[in-house]
N, C-alpha and C positions, 0 to 999 in steps of 0.2 A: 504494500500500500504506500501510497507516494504523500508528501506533505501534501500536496494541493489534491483536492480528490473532486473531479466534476462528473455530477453520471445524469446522463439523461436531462439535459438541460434544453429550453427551448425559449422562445421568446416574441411574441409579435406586437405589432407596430399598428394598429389596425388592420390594414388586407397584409401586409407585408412580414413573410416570416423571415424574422431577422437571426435567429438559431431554429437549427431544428435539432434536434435529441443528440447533443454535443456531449461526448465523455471522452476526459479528459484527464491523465496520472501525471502529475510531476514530482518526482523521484528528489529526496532533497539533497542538498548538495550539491544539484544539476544547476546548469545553465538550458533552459529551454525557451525555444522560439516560436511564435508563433505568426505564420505567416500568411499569407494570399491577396490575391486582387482585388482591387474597391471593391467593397459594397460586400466581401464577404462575410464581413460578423465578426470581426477585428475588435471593433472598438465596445462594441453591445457585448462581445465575451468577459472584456476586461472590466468593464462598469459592474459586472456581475460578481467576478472576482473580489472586487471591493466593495459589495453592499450598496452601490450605487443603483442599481438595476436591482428587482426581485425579480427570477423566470417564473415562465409562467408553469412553469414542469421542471420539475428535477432540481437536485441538491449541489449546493457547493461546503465541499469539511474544507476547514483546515485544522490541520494537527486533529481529527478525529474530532470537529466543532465547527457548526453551522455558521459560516459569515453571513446568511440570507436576512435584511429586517436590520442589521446593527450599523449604528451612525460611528461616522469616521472614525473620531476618535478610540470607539469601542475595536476596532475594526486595525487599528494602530496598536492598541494594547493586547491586540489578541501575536502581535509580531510581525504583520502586512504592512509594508509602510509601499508608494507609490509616489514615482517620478513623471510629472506629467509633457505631453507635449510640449506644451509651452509652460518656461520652469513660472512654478508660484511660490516666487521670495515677496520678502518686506522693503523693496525699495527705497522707501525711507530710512532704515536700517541700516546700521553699519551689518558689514560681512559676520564677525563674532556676534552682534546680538542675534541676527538670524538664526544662527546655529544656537546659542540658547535658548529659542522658545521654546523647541518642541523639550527640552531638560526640563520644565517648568508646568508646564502646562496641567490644567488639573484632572481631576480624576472626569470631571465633566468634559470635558473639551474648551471648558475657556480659561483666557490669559488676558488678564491686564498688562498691554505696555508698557503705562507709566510705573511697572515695579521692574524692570531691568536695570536698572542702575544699581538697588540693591542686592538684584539675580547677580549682576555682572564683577558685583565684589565678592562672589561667593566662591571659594579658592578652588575646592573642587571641582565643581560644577565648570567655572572657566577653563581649568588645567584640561578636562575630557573636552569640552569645545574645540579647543586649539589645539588638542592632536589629532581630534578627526579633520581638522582643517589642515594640518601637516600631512596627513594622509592622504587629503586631493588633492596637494600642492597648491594651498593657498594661503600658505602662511604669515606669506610677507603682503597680505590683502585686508586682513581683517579688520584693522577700519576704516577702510575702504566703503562709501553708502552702496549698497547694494545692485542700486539704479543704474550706477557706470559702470559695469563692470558690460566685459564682451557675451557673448550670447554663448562660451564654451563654457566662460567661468561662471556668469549663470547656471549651469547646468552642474557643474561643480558644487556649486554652493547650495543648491538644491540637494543631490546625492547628499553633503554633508546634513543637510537635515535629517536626512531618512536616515544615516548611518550613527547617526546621534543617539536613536530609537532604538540600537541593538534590535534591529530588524529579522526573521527568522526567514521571511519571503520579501525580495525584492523584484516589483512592478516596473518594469519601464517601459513606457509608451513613447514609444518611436525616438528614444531620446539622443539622436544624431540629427531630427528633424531641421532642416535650415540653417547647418552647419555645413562649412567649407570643408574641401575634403583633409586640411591639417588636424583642423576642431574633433573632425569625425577621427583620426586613427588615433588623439589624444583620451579622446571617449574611451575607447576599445581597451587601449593602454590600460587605462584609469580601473576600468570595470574586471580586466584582466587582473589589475594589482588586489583590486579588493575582494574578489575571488579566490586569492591566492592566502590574504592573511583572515577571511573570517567564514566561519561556519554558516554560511548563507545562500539559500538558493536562488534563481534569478529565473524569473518571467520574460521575453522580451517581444514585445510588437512593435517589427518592423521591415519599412518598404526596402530598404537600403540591404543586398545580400551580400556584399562586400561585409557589411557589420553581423550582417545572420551567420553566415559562414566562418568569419574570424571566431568568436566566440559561442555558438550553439555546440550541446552538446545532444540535444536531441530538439527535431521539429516539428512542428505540428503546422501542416497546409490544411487552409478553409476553405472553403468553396462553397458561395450562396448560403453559408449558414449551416454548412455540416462539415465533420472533419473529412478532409480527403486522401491524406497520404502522413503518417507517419513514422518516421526511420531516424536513422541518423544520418549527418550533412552529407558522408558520400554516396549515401543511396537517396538522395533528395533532388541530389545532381541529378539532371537529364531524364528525370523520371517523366512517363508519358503522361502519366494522368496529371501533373503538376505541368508540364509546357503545356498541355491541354487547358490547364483553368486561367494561364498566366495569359497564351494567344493565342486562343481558340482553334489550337489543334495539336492533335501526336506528333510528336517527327522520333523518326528513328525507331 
């Protein structure tokens, strides 16, 4: 049985079936992908994943416990933390307060700002800050307001939120999205390193196979809302039924 356990998952949209009876294992400690062409159920899977979405059929566990109904927060403390397309930092913020909020934040889900100043003298709590900040290479940034920083380090400082969390599944949505192709193999880097130093497994939705292939350890192809081919990367390669859903035909 896999940390993330999806069985029989489905979903619609009014006329539009957006999953249909999706099951889904991810083995923890993996790195897995998930992938396919517009419109196949990409984004409606992952919303599911995190309690965003309820199907309308079928279960999602994590760790042997239902995320279906639970708000974020809950959803965070259960060990899911989630890197979105476009990163959602505190712009107003320095780089270190960002990464302190989620250290603080209460058992409800809310946080007063105007208490980081006294968060931010807190020795501990700082010290774990700034070496997960040393750990994405952004050390020499942290008071730096969050607002000017590049669209890689953005994504940086976001990661460092989620890694804040001592996360047990890490979500990331397409997170090379509108990145130069340096930004993107600094990502890969980055997600490589932190794979390497923590017990954590990794979700990933994304268009970009330069980045599915660097880092998947196993994939999962959607198609119209059902899974279609699952292997690992070298049998994903040149598979029919996958150039099938990508351009609408076999070859080979």
């Amino acid at each position: 049985m896999g940390i993330l356990e999806v069985k029989g998952v489905g979903k619609r949209f009014g006329g539009l079936q957006a999953l249909g009876n999706v099951n889904l294992s991810i083995a923890e400690n993996s790195v897995h992908a998930i992938i396919g062409p517009n419109g196949a159920g990409k984004s409606t899977l992952l919303n599911c994943l995190v309690g965003k979405l309820i199907p309308d059929t079928g279960s999602v566990m994590f760790n042997g416990q239902s995320v279906l109904g639970r708000k974020p927060h809950e959803i965070n403390q259960m060990g899911i933390s989630r890197v979105f397309q476009t990163p959602e930092i505190f712009g107003d913020l320095t780089v270190l307060e960002n990464v302190l909020i989620p250290c603080f934040a209460k058992r409800d889900g809310a946080f007063e700002l105007n208490a980081l100043t006294s968060i931010s003298g807190q020795s501990d709590m700082r010290d774990k800050a700034e070496q997960i900040l040393t750990d994405v290479n952004m050390q020499d940034k942290t008071g730096m307001h969050a607002a000017s920083l590049s669209r890689g380090d953005k994504r940086r400082l976001e990661m460092a939120m989620c890694l804040v969390q001592e996360p047990k599944l890490l979500l990331l949505d397409e997170p090379t999205a509108g990145m130069a192709r340096a930004d993107t193999n600094n990502t890969i880097d980055l997600l490589k390193e932190i794979k390497s130093k923590r017990d954590i497994t990794m979700a990933i939705i994304e268009h970009d196979m330069h980045v599915v292939f660097s880092l998947a350890e196993r994939i999962t192809v959607l198609a119209q809302g059902t899974p279609l081919v699952e292997d690992i990367p070298e049998k994903i390669k040149g598979h029919p039924k996958v150039q099938e859903a990508y351009l609408g035909q076999a070859h080979g």
